[in-house]
C-alpha positions as CSV (number, residue, x, y, z in Angstrom):
1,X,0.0,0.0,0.0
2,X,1.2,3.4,-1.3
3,X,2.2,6.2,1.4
4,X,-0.8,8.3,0.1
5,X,-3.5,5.6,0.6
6,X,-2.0,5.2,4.1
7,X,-2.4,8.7,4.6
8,X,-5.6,8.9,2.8
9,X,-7.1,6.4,5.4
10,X,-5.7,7.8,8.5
11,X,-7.1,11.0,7.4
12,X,-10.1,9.6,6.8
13,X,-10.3,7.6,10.4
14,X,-9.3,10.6,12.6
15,X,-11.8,12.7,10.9
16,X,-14.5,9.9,11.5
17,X,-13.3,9.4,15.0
18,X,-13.2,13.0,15.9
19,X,-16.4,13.0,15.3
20,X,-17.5,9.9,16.7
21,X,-16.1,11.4,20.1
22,X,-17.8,15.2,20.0
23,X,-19.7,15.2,23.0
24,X,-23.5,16.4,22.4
25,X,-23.8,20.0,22.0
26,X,-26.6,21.3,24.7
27,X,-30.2,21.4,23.0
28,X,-31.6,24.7,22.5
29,X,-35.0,25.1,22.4
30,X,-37.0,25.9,19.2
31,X,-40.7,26.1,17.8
32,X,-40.7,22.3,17.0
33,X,-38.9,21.3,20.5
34,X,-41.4,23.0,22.1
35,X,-44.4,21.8,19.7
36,X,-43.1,18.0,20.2
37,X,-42.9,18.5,24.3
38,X,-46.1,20.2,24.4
39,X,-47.8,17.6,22.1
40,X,-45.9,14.5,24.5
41,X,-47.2,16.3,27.9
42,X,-50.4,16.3,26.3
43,X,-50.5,12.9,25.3
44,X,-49.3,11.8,29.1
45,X,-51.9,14.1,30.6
46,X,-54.9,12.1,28.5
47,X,-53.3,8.7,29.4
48,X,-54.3,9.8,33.1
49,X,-53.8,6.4,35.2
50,X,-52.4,4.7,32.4
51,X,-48.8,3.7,32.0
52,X,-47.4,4.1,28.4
53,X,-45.8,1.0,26.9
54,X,-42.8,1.9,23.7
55,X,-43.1,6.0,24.0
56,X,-40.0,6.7,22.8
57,X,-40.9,4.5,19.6
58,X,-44.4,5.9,19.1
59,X,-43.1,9.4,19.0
60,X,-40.5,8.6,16.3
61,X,-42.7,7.0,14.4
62,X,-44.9,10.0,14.7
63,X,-42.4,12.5,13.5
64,X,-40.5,11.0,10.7
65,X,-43.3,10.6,8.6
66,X,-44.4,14.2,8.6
67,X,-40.7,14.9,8.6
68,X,-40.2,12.9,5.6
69,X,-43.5,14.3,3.8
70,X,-42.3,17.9,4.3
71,X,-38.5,17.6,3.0
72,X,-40.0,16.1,0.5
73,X,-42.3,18.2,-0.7
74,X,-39.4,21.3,0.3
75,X,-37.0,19.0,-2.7
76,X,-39.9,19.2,-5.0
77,X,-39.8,15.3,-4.9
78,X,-36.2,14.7,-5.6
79,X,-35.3,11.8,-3.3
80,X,-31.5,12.6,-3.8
81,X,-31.8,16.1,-2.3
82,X,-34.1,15.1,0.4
83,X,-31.7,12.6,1.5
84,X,-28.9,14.8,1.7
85,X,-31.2,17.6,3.7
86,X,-31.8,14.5,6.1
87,X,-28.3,13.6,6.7
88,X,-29.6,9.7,5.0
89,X,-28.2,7.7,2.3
90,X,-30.8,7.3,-0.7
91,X,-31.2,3.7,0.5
92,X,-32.4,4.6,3.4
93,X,-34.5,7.2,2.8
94,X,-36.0,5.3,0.4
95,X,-36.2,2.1,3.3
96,X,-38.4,4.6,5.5
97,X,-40.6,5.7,2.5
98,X,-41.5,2.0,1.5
99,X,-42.4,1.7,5.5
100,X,-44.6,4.7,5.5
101,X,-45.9,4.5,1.9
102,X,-44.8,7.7,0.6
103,X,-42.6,6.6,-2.4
């Protein structure tokens, strides 16, 4: 293996474990944090005396559909675009919009 491809891939592994080891940056709070805790305290306050069972999967699969609909619609369509706007591979973008029926 050439010095350069050596280089190329250490390059390429410190980048990818720099950023493997960023700590979170603190949340900030914004119209759809707030929308999504106001919509979850809701939903708690109407179970009353029930406990909820799989929350946090419930609420994910709440969001990423609309989430998916409207960067869609934002890319007029193009799958490519919205991928990249969601930080996904096409494969998987296209994964989640077999499961929800959009594509």
């Amino acid at each position: 293996m050439s010095a350069q491809n050596i280089y190329s891939i250490d390059n390429h592994l410190d980048k990818r474990t720099s950023l493997d080891e960023e700590a979170p940056q603190p949340y900030q709070a914004s119209p759809i944090h707030d929308a999504v805790k106001t919509s979850i305290q809701r939903y708690l306050q109407e179970l009353e005396e029930t406990e909820p069972c799989d929350m946090y999967n419930m609420v994910l699969r709440q969001i990423e559909q609309p989430l998916l609909e409207a960067v869609l619609e934002h890319t007029g369509g193009n799958q490519s675009r919205a991928a990249e706007c969601l930080g996904l591979n096409r494969g998987t973008l296209r994964k989640k919009l077999r499961l929800y029926q959009l594509g």
